[in-house]
C-alpha positions as CSV (number, residue, x, y, z in Angstrom):
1,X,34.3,-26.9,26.8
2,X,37.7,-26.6,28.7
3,X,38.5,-30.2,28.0
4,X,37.1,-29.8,24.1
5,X,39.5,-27.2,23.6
6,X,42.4,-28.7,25.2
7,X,42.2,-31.9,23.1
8,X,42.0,-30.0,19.4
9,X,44.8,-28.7,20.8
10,X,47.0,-31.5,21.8
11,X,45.6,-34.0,19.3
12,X,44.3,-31.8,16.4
13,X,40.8,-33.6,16.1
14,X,37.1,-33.1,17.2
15,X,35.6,-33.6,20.3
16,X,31.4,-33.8,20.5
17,X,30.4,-32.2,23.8
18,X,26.9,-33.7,24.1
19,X,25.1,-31.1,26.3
20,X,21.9,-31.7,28.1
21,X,19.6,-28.1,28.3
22,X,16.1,-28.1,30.5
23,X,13.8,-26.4,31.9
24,X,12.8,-26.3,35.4
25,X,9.2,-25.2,34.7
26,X,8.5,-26.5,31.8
27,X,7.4,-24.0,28.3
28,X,6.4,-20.7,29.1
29,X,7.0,-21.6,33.0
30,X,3.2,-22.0,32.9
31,X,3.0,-25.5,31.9
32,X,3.5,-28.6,34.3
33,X,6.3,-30.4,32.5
34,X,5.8,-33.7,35.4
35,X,2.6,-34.8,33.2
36,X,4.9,-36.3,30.1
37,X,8.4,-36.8,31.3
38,X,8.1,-37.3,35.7
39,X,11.3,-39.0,35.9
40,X,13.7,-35.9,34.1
41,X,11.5,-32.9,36.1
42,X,12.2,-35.1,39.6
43,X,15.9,-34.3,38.8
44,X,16.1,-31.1,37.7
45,X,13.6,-29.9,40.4
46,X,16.2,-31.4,42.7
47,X,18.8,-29.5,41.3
48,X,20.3,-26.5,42.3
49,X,19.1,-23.0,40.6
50,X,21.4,-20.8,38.8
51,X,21.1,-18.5,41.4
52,X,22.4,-20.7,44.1
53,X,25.2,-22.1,42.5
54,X,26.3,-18.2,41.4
55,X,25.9,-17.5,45.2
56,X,28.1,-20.6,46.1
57,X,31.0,-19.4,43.5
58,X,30.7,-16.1,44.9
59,X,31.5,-17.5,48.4
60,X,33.8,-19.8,47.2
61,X,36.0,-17.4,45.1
62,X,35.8,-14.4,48.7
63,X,34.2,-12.1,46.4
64,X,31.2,-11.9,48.8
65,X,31.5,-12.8,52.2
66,X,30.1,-16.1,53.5
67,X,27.0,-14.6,55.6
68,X,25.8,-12.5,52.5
69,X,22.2,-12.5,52.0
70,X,22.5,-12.8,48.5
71,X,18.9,-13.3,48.0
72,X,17.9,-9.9,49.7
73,X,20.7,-8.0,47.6
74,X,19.1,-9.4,44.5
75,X,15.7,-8.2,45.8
76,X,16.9,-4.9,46.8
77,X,18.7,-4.4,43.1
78,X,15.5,-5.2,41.5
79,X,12.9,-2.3,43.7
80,X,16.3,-0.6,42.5
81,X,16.0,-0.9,38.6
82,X,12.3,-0.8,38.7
83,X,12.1,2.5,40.4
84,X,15.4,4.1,38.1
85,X,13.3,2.9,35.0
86,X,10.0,5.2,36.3
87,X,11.4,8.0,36.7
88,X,9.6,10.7,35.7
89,X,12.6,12.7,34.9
90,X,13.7,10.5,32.4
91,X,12.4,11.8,29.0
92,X,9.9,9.5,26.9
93,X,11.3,7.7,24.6
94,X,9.4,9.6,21.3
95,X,10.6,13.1,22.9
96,X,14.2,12.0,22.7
97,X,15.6,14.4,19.6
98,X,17.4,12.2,16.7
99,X,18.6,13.0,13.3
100,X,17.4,10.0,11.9
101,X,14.3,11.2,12.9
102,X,14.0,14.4,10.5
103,X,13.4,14.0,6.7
104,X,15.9,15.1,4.7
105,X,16.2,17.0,0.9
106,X,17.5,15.4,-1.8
107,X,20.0,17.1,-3.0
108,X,19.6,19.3,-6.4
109,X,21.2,17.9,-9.6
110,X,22.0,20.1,-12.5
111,X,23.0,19.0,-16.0
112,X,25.9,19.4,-16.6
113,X,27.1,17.9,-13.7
114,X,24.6,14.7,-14.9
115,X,26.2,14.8,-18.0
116,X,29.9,14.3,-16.3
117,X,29.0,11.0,-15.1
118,X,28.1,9.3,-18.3
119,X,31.6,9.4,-19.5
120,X,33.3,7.4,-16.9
121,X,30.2,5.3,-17.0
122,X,30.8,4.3,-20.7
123,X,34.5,4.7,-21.2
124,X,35.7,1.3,-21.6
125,X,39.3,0.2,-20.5
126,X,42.0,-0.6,-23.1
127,X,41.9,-3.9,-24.4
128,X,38.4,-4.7,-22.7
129,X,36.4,-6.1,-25.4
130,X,32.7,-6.2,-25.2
131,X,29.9,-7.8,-26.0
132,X,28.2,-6.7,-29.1
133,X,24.7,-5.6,-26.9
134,X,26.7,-4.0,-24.0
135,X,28.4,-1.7,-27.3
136,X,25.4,-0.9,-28.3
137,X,24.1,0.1,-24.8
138,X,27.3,1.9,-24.1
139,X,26.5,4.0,-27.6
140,X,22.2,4.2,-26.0
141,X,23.4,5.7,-22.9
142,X,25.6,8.2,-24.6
143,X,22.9,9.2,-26.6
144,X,20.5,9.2,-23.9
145,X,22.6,11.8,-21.8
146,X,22.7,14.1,-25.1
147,X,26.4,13.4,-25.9
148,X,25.8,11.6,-29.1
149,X,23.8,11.7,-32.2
150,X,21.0,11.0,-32.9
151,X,19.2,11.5,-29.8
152,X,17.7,8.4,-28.1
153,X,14.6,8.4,-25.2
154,X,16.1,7.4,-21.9
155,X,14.7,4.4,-20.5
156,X,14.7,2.3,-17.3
157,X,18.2,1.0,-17.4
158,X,19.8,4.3,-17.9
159,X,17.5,5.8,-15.6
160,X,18.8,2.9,-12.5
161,X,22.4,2.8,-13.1
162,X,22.4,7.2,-13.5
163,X,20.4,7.3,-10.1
164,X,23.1,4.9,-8.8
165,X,25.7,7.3,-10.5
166,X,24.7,10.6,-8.5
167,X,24.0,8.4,-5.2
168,X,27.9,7.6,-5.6
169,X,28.8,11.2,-6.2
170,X,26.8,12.3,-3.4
171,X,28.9,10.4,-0.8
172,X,27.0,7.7,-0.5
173,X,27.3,4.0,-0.8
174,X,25.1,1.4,-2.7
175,X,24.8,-2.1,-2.7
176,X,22.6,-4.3,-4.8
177,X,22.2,-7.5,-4.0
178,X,19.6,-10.6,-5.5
179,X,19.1,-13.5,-8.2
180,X,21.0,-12.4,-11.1
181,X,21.1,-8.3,-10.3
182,X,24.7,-7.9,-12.1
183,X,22.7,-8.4,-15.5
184,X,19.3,-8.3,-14.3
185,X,16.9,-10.7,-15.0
186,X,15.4,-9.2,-18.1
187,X,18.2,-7.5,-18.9
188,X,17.5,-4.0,-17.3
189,X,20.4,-3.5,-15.5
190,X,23.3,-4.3,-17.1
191,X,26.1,-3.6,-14.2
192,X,28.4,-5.5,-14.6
193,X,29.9,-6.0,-18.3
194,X,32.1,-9.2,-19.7
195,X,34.8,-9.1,-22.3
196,X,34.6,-11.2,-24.7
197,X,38.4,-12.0,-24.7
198,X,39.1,-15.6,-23.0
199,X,41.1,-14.7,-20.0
200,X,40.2,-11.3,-19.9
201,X,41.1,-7.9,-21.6
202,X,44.3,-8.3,-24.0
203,X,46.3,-6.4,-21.4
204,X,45.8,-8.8,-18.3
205,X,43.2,-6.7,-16.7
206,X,39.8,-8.2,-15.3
207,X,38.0,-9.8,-17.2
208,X,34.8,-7.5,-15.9
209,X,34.2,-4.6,-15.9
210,X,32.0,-2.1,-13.7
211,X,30.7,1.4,-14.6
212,X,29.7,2.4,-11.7
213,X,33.0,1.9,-10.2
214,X,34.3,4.1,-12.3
215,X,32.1,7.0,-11.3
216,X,33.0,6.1,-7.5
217,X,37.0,6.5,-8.4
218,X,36.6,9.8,-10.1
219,X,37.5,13.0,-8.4
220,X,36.1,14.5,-5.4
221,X,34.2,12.4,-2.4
222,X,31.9,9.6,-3.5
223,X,30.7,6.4,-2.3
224,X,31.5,2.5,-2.8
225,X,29.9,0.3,-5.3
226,X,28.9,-3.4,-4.5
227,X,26.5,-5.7,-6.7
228,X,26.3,-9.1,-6.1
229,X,24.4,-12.1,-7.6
230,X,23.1,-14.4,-4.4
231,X,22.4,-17.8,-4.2
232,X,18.2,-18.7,-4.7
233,X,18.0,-18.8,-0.9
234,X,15.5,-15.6,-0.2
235,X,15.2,-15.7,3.5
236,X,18.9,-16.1,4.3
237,X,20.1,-13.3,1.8
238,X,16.9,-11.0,2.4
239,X,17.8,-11.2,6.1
240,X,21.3,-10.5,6.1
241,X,20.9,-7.6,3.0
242,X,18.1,-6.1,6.2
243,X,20.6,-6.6,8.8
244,X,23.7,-5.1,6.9
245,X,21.3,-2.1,6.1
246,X,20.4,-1.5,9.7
247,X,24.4,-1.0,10.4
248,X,25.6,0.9,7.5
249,X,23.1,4.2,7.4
250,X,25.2,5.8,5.0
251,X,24.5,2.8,1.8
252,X,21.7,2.7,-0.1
253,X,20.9,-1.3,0.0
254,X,18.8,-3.0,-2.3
255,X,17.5,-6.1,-2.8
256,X,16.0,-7.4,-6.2
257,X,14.0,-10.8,-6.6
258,X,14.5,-12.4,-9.3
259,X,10.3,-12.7,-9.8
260,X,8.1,-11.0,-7.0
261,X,6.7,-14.1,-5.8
262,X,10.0,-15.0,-4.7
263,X,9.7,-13.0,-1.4
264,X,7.8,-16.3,0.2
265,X,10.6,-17.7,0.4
266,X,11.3,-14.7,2.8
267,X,8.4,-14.0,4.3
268,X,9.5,-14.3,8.4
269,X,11.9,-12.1,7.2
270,X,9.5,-9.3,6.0
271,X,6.8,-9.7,8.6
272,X,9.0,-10.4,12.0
273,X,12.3,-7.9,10.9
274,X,11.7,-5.5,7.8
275,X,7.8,-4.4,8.7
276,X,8.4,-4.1,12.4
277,X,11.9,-4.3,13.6
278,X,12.0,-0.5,14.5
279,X,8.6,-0.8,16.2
280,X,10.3,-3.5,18.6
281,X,14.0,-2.8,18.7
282,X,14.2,1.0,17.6
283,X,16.3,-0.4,14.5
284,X,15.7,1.6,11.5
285,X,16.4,0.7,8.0
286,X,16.5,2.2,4.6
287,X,16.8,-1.2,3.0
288,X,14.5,-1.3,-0.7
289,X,13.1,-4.5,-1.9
290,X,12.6,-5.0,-5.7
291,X,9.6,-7.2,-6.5
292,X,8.9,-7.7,-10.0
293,X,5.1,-7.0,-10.5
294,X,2.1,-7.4,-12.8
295,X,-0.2,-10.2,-15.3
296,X,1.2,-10.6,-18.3
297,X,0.4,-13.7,-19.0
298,X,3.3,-16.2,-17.8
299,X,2.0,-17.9,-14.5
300,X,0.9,-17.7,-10.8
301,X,4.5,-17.8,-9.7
302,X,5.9,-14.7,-12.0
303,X,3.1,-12.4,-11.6
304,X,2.7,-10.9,-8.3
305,X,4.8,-9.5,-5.8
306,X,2.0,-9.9,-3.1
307,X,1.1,-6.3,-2.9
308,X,-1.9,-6.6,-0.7
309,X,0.4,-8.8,2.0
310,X,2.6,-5.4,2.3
311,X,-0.2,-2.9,2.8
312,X,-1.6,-5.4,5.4
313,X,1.4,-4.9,7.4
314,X,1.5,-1.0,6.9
315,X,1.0,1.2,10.0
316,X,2.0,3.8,11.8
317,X,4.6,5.1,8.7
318,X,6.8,1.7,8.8
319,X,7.1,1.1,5.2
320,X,7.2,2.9,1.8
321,X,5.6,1.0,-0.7
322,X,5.5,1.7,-4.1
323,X,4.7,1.4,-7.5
324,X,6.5,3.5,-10.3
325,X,5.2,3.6,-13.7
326,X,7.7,5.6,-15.4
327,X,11.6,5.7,-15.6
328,X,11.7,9.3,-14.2
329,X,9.9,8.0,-10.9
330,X,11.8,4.8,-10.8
331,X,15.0,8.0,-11.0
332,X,13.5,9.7,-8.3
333,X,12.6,7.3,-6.1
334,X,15.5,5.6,-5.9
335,X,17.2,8.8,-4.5
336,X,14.7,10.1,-2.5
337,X,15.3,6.6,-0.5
338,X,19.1,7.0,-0.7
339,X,19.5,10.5,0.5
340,X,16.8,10.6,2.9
341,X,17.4,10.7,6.3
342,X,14.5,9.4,7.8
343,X,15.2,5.7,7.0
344,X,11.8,3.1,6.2
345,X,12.0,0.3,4.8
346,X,11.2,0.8,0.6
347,X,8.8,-2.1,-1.5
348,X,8.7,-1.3,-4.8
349,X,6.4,-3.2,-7.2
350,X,8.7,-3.4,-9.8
351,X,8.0,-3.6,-13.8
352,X,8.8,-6.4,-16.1
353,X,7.4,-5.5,-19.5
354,X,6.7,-2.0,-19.6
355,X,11.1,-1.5,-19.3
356,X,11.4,-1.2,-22.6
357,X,8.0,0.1,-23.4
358,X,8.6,4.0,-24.9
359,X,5.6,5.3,-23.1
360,X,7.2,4.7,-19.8
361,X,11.0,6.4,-21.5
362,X,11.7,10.3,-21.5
363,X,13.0,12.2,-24.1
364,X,16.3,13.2,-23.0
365,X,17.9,13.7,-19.5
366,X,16.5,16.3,-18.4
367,X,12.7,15.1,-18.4
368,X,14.3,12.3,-16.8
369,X,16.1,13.9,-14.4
370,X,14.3,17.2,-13.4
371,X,11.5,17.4,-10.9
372,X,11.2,15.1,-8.2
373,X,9.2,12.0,-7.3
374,X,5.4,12.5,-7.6
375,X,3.4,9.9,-5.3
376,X,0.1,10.7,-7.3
377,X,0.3,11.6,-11.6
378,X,-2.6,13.6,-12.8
379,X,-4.0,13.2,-16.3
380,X,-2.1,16.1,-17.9
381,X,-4.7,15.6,-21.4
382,X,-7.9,16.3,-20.1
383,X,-8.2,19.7,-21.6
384,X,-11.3,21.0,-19.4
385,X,-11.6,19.4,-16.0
386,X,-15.2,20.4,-15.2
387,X,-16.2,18.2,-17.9
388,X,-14.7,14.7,-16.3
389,X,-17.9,12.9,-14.6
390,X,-15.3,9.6,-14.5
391,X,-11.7,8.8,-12.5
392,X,-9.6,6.0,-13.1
393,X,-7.3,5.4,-10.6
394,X,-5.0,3.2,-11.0
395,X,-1.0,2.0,-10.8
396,X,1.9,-0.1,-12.8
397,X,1.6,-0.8,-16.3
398,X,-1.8,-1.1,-16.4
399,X,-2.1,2.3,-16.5
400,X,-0.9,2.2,-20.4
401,X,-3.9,0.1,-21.4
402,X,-6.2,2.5,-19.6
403,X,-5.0,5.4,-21.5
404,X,-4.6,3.4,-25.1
405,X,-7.9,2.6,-24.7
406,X,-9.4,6.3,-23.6
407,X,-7.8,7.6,-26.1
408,X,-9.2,5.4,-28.7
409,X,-13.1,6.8,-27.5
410,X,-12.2,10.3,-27.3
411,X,-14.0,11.0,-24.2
412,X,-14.4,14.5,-22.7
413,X,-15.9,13.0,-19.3
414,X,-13.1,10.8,-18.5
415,X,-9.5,10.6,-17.0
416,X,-6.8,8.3,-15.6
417,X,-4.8,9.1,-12.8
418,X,-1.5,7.1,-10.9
419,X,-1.2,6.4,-7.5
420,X,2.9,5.9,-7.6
421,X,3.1,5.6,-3.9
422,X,0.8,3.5,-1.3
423,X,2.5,4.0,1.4
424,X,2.6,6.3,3.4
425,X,-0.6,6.7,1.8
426,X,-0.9,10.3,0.0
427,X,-4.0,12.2,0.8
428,X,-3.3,15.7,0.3
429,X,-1.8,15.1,-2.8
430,X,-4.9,12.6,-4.3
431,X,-7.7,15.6,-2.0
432,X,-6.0,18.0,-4.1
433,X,-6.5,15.7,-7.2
434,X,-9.8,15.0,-6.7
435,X,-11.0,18.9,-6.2
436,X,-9.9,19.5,-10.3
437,X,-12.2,17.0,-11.2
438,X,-15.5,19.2,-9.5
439,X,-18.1,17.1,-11.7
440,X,-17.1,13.0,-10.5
441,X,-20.3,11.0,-9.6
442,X,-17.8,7.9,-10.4
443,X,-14.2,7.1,-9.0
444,X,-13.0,3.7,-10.0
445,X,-10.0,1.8,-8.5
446,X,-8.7,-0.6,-11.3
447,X,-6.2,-3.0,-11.1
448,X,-4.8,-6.1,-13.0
449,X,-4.8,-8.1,-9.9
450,X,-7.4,-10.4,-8.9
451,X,-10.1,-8.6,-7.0
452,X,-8.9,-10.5,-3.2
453,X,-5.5,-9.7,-3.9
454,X,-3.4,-6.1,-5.2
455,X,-4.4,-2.7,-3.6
456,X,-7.8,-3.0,-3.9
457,X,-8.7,-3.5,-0.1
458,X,-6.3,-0.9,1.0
459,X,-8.1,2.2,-1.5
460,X,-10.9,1.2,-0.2
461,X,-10.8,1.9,3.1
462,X,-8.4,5.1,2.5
463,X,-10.8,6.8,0.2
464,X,-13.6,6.7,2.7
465,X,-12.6,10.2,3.6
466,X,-11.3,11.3,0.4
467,X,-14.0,10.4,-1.7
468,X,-16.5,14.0,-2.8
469,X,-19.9,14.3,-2.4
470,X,-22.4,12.9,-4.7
471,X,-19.6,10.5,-6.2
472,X,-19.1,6.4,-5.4
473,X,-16.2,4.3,-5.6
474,X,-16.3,1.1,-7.4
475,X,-13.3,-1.5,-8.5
476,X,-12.7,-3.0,-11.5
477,X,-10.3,-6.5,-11.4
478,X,-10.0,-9.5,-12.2
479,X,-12.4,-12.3,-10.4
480,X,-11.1,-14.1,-7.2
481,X,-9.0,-16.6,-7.8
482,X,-6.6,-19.1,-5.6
483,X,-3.7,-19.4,-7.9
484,X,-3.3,-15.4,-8.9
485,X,-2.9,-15.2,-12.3
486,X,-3.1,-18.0,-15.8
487,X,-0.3,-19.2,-17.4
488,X,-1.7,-18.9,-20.7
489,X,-1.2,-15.6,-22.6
490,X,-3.9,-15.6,-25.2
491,X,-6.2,-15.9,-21.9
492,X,-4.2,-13.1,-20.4
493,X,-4.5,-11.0,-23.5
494,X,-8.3,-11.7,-23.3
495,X,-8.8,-10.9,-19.9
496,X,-6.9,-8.0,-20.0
497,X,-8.9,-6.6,-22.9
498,X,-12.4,-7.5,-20.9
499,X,-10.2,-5.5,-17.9
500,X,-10.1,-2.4,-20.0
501,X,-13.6,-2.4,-21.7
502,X,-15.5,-2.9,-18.2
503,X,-13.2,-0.1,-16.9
504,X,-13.9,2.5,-19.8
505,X,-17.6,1.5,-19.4
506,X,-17.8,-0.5,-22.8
């Protein structure tokens, strides 16, 4: 290496240094590396060990002296370490106090102080002209927050980049990061806005322009903003958007696929760093991972963001995981991962077509923002709960066709219910669910997945305790299949509807 650097440095070119690595007992140093290559283990079992040629520096250089039995010294540091690391004394590692260790509130929001954000959010810089669709979303948002006329129902978008607005107030840091995540993919972000000027604003400035930067400049402490599209390499951004969140606790860091099925591409990443990294290393994360989720009828490799694979590797409270089905959760949740202190690892099953859809939108801010998240949602239109003989459970958008279709029967005996939240699994709040309902005989977990695949094998085994006397659990999916979902969506439409009836008991 000496010589390398000296000649970059007196001729200015490369030098290859071809280095020759072994190992003196073979792999594992259980296996008897003489049986395939005799010749290279004759030399290098003839060679001198690390250890002697240390001990031979260390003579050579008088920093021991030459009748030093360095091989007892190294024997006698070992009993040494051994005994240091069993003492008794020393606490055990789960009794050592840490504040990343305690759960912490997220903090109140009232709103007016909501309200203050929007502005800087939509006041556009001088000269900056937009896009005709990010003018009208600057005039939705404005009439989301209740600053403009006539009122409009505040949806998914709004509800992200406002969550991401009191995160930045609150002194924290966010960074996004994925396939297209400035814009979003089906347009649900919208982060980063364009003018539609060549060479910028009329005035020289940028040619983009952020809102959310402009929340993080106002007055008072508040975080930094960062959004970046990545290149379609999952496992080398996933990994370094895990590492960077292990060494900035104070950002909330997000990672967005473009489809859920992307995360293949990322899987060492998930099962060998992001599931168990603070099981083997004590590195803790609040990194979330976006995985657009659910059939609606456009292909194996757009539908599914592997929920079952995540639950598998659930244990022992190392993940979140997570399915919102409104925008107000999606609001929630987002800061309950920011501001809270005991830092998992969030996957959210993230929607595609219910963003726009107006059941999952809130009429005006403050049903979007007050409250908190809710990991289970109750069916708030059954009228008497001693009449319901029949619980859907169930989570995402499918959800919405389970109610479209109870309501079109009118049935006294039946409700639908959300899990929002997987993981940790919520059993209190689903026991306490459960005892409203006094006359079940039926619970039924239904999904849109295929029946090998989504959360069915997980509720299964969770409601074992949970489920009340007198009343069995049953599943309604789709049947097993290899490739996940069809690519067709008149046969998705069909199969959907079948879903439905079998689950309403048609």
């Amino acid at each position: 290496a000496a010589i390398a650097m000296a000649w970059r440095a007196r001729f200015g070119s490369d030098i290859v240094i071809d280095l020759i690595g072994y190992r003196r007992l073979g792999h594992s140093e259980s296996d008897v590396p003489a049986l395939t290559r005799p010749r290279i283990h004759a030399l290098t079992q003839s060679h001198p060990t690390i250890v002697d040629r240390y001990a031979a520096a260390l003579r050579a250089d008088r920093v021991v002296p030459p009748d030093t039995d360095l091989a007892s010294h190294v024997t006698r540091s070992r009993v040494r370490a051994h005994q240091a690391f069993s003492d008794p004394a020393l606490p055990a590692e789960d009794e050592t106090p840490s504040p990343l260790r305690r759960p912490g509130a997220v903090p109140a929001l009232d709103a007016a102080g909501v309200q203050a954000l929007i502005d800087p959010m939509t006041r556009l810089p001088d000269g900056f002209e937009p896009h005709a669709m990010v003018r009208m979303l600057v005039d939705h948002w404005r009439r989301m927050a209740g600053l403009a006329e006539p009122p409009l129902r505040a949806d998914w978008c709004f509800a992200e980049n406002l969550a991401y607005a009191t995160i930045l107030r609150g002194g924290l840091n966010v960074r996004v990061s994925g396939m297209d995540v400035r814009r979003g993919t089906f347009l649900h972000r919208q982060a980063v806005w364009t003018s539609q000027e060549a060479g910028g604003a009329r005035d020289g400035t940028a040619a983009e322009f952020v809102p959310l930067r402009q929340v993080a400049a106002g007055d008072g402490p508040s975080g930094r903003f960062d959004i970046h599209n990545s290149p379609l390499s999952e496992e080398a951004v996933l990994g370094f958007e895990y590492g960077y969140s292990v060494g900035a606790a104070r950002t909330l860091t997000v990672w967005e696929a473009q489809f859920g099925d992307f995360v293949n591409g990322a899987q060492v990443f998930v099962d060998q760093y992001i599931s168990s990294g603070e099981e083997k290393w004590g590195d803790t994360s609040s990194l979330a991972v976006l995985l657009p989720h659910g059939n609606e009828g456009i292909g194996p490799d757009h539908s599914s963001g592997y929920l079952s694979r995540f639950l598998q590797l659930c244990g022992e409270d190392n993940l979140r995981v997570a399915c919102p089905s409104t925008a107000a959760q999606w609001f929630h949740l987002l800061r309950r991962q920011a501001f809270d202190t005991l830092r998992k690892p969030l996957i959210v099953m993230s929607p595609k077509g219910t963003l726009y859809w107006e059941k999952a939108s809130h009429a005006g801010i403050d049903e979007l923002t007050g409250g908190s998240f809710q990991t289970v949602i109750d069916d708030t239109t059954v009228e008497d709960p001693r009449q319901v003989e029949r619980l859907l459970l169930c989570s995402g958008k499918v959800y919405y066709d389970l109610d479209r279709g109870r309501r079109s029967v009118a049935r006294a005996d039946l409700a639908v219910a959300r899990i929002e939240q997987f993981y940790p699994f919520p059993a209190q709040a689903l026991e306490a669910l459960l005892a409203r309902y006094p006359a079940l005989v039926e619970i039924t977990w239904v999904q849109e997945e295929h029946r090998q695949q989504g959360a069915w094998s997980f509720i299964r085994e969770q409601m074992d305790e949970l489920l009340p006397p007198h009343a069995r659990l049953r599943c309604v999916a789709r049947r097993p299949n290899g490739s996940g979902a069809t690519s067709s969506h008149a046969i998705h439409q069909l199969e959907q509807v079948e879903l439905v009836a079998r689950a309403l008991g048609e």
